[in-house]
N, CA and C of each residue as an Amber inpcrd file, in Angstrom:
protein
   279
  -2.3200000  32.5600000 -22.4300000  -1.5830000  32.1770000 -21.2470000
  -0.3130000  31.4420000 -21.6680000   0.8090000  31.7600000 -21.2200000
   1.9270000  31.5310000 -21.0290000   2.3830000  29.5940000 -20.5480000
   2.6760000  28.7510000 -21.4330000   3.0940000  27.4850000 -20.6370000
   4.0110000  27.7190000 -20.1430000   4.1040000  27.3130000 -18.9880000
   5.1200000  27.1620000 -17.7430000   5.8800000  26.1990000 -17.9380000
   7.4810000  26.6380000 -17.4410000   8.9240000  25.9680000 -17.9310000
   9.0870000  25.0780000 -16.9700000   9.1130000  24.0380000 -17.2890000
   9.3510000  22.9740000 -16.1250000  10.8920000  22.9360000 -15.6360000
  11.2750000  22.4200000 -14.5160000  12.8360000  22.5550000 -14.3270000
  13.2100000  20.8010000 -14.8000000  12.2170000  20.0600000 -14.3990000
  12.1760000  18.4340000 -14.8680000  11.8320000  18.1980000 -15.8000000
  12.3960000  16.8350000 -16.3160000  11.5530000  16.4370000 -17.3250000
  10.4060000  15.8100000 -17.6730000   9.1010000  16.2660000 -18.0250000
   8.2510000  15.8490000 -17.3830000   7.9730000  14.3280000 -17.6140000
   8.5960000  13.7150000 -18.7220000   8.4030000  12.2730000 -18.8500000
   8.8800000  11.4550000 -17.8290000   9.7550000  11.6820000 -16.9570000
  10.4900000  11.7820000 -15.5870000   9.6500000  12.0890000 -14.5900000
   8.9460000  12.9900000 -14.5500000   7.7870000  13.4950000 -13.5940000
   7.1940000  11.9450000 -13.6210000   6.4300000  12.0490000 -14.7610000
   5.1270000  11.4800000 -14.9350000   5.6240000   9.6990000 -14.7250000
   6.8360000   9.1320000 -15.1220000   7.2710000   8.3750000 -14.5930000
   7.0190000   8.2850000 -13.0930000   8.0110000   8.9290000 -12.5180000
   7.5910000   8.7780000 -10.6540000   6.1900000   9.0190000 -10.1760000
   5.6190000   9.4590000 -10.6890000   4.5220000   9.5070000 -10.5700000
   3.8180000   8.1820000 -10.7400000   3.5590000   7.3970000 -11.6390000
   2.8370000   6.6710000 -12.1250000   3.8990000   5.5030000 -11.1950000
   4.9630000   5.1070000 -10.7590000   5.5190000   4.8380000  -9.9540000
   4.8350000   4.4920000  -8.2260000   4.5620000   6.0220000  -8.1670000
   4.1720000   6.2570000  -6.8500000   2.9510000   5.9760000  -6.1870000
   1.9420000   5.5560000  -7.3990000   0.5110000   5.2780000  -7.5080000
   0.4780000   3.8030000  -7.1560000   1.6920000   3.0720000  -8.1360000
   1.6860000   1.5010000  -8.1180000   2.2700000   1.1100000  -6.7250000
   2.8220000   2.0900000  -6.1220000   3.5960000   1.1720000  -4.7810000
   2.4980000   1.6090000  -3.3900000   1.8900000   2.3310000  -3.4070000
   1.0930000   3.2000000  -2.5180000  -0.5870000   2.4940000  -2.6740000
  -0.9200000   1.7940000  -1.1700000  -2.2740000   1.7890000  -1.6800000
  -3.1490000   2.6470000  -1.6680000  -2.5690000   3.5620000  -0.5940000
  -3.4660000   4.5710000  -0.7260000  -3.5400000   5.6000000  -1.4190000
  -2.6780000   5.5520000  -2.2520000  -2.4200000   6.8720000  -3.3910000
  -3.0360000   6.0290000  -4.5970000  -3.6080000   4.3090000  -4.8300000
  -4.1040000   4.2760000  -5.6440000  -4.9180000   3.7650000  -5.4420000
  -5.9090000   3.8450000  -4.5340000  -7.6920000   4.2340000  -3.9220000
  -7.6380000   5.6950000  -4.5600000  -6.7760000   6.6520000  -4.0790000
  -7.1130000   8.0790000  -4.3970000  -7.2100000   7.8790000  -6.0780000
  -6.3600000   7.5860000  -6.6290000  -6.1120000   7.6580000  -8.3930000
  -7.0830000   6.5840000  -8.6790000  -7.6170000   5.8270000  -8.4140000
  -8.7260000   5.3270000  -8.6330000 -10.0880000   5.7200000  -8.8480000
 -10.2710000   6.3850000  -7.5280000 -11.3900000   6.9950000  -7.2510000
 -11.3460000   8.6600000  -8.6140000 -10.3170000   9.1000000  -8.4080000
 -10.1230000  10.1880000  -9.1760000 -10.3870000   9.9680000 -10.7190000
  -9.9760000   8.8630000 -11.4260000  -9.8750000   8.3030000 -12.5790000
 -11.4740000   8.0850000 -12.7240000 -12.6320000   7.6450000 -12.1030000
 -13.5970000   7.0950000 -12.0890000 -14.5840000   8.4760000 -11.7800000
 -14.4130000   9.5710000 -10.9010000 -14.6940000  10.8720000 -11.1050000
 -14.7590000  11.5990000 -12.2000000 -13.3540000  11.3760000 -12.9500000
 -13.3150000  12.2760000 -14.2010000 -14.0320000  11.3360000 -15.2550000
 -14.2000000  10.3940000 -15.5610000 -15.4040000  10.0360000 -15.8230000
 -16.9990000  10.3470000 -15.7710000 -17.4400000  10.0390000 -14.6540000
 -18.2780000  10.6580000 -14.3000000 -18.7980000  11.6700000 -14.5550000
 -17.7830000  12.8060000 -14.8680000 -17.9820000  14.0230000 -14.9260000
 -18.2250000  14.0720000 -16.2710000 -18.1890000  13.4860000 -17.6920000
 -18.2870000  13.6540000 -18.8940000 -16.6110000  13.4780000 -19.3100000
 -15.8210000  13.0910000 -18.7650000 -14.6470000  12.9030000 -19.9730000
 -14.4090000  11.4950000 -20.4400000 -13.9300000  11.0650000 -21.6060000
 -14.2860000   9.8030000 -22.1480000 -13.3350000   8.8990000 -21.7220000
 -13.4980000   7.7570000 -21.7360000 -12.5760000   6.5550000 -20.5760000
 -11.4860000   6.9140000 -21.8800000 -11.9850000   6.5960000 -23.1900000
 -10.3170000   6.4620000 -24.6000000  -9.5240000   7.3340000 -24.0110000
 -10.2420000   8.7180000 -23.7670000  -8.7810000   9.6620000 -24.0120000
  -8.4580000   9.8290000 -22.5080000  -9.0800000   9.6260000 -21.3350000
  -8.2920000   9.2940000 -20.3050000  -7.6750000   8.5360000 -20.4100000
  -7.5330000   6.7910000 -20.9180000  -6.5660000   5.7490000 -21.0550000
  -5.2800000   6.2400000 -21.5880000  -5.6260000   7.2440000 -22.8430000
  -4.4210000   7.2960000 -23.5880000  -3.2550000   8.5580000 -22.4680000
  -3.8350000   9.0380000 -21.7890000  -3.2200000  10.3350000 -21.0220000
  -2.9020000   9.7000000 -19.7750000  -3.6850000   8.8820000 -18.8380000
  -3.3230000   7.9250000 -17.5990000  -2.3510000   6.9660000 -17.7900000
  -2.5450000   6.1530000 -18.7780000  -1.4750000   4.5790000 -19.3400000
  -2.5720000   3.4680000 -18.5720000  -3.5490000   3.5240000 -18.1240000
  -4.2000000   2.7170000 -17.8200000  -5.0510000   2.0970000 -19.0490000
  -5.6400000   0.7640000 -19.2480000  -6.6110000   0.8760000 -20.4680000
  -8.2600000   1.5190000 -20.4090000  -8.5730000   1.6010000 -21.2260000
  -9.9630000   1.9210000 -20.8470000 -10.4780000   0.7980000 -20.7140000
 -10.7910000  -0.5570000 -20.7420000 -11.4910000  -1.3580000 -19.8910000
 -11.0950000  -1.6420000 -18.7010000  -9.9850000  -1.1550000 -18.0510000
  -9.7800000  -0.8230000 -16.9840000 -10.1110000  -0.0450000 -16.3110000
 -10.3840000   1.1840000 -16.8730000 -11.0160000   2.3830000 -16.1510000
 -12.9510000   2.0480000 -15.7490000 -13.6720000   1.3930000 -17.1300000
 -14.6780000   1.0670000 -17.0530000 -14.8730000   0.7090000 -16.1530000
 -14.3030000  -0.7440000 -15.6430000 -14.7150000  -1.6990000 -14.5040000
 -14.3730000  -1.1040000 -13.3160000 -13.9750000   0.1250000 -13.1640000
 -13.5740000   0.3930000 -11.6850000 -14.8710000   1.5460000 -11.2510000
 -15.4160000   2.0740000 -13.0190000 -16.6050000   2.8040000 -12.6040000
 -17.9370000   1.7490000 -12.2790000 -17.7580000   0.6770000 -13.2440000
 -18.7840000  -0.4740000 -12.7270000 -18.6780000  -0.9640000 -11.3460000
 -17.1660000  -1.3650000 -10.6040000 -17.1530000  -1.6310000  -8.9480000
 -17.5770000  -0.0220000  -8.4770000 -17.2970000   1.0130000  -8.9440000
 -17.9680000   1.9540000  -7.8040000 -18.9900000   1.9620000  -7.3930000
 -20.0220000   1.7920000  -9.2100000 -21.5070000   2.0680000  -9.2970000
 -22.1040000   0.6110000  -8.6930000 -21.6150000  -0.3250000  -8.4420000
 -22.3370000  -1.5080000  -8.1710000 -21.8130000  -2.2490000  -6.2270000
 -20.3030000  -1.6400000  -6.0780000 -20.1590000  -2.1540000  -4.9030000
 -19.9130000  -0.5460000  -3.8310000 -19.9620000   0.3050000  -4.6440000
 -19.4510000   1.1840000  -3.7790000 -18.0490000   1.5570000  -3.8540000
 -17.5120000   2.8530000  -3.0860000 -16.3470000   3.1950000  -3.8410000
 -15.2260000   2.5820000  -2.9180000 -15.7080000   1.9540000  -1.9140000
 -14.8790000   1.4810000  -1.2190000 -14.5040000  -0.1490000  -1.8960000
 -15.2050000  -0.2840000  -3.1690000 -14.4790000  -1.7790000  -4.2320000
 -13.5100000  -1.6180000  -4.8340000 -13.0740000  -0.2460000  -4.5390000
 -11.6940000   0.4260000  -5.3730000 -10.6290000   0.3660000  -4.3830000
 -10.8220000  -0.3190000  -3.3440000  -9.6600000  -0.4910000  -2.5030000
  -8.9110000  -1.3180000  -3.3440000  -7.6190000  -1.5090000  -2.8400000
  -6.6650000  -2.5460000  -3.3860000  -7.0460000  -3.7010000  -1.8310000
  -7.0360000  -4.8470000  -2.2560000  -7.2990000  -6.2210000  -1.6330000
  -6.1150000  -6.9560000  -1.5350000  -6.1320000  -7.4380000  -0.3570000
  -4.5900000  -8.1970000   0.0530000  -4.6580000  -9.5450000  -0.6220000
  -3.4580000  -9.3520000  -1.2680000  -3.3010000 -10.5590000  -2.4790000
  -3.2050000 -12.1190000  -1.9190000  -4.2940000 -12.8420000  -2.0840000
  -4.1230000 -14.0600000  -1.7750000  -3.0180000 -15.2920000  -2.4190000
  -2.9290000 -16.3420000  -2.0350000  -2.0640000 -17.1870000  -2.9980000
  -1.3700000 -17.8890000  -2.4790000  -0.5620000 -18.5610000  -2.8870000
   0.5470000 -19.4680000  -2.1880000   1.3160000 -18.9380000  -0.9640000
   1.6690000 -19.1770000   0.1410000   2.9420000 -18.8420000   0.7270000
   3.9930000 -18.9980000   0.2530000   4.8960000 -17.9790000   0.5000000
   6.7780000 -18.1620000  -0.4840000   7.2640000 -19.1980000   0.8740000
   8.1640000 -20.1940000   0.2320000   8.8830000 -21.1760000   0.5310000
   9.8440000 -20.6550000   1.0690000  10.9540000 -19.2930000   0.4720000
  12.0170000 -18.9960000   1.5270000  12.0350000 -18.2780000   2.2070000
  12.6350000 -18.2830000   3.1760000  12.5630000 -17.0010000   4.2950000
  13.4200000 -16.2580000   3.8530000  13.4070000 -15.4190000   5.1010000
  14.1510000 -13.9950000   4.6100000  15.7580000 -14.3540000   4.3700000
  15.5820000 -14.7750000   5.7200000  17.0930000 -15.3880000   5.7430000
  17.6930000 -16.0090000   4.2310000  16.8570000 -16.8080000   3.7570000
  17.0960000 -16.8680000   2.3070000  17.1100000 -16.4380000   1.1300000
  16.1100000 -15.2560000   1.1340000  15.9340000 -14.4990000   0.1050000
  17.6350000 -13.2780000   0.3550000  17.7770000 -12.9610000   1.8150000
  19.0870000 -12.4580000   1.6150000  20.6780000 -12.7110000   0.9060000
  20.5730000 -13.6950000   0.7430000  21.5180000 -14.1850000   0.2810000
  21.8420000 -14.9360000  -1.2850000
């Protein structure tokens, strides 16, 4: 079989991509859940880490929150913490 000619570059691809995962929560519940699937399925967390950019003890613990809280522990959680001091009005300027 023939590899197919990309018109992009795919390091560029895979950039926006990996981009699009970090700003999106719900595109990274999906890549979560997906990452923790292909697992599952027999492929090894190393060489997913090295092909995702995630680490593999990262990948682990998200198959440990699936297998222990359910796959809904792979949500992203609204970040607690300090309140910011300036307003908008301030941050505009």
């Amino acid at each position: 079989m023939r590899a197919r000619q990309l018109i992009h570059d795919p390091r560029e691809l895979l950039s926006q991509g990996r981009a699009l995962v970090k700003e999106n929560p719900d595109i990274k519940f999906a890549y979560r859940v997906t990452m923790v699937t292909l697992i599952l399925s027999g492929m090894s967390a190393r060489e997913l880490a090295e092909h995702c950019g995630d680490g593999e003890t990262t990948l682990m613990s998200w198959v440990k929150k699936a297998d222990e809280n359910g796959w809904d522990a792979l949500r992203s959680k609204k970040q607690t913490g300090q309140p910011r001091r300036l307003t908008d009005e301030h941050c505009q300027t």
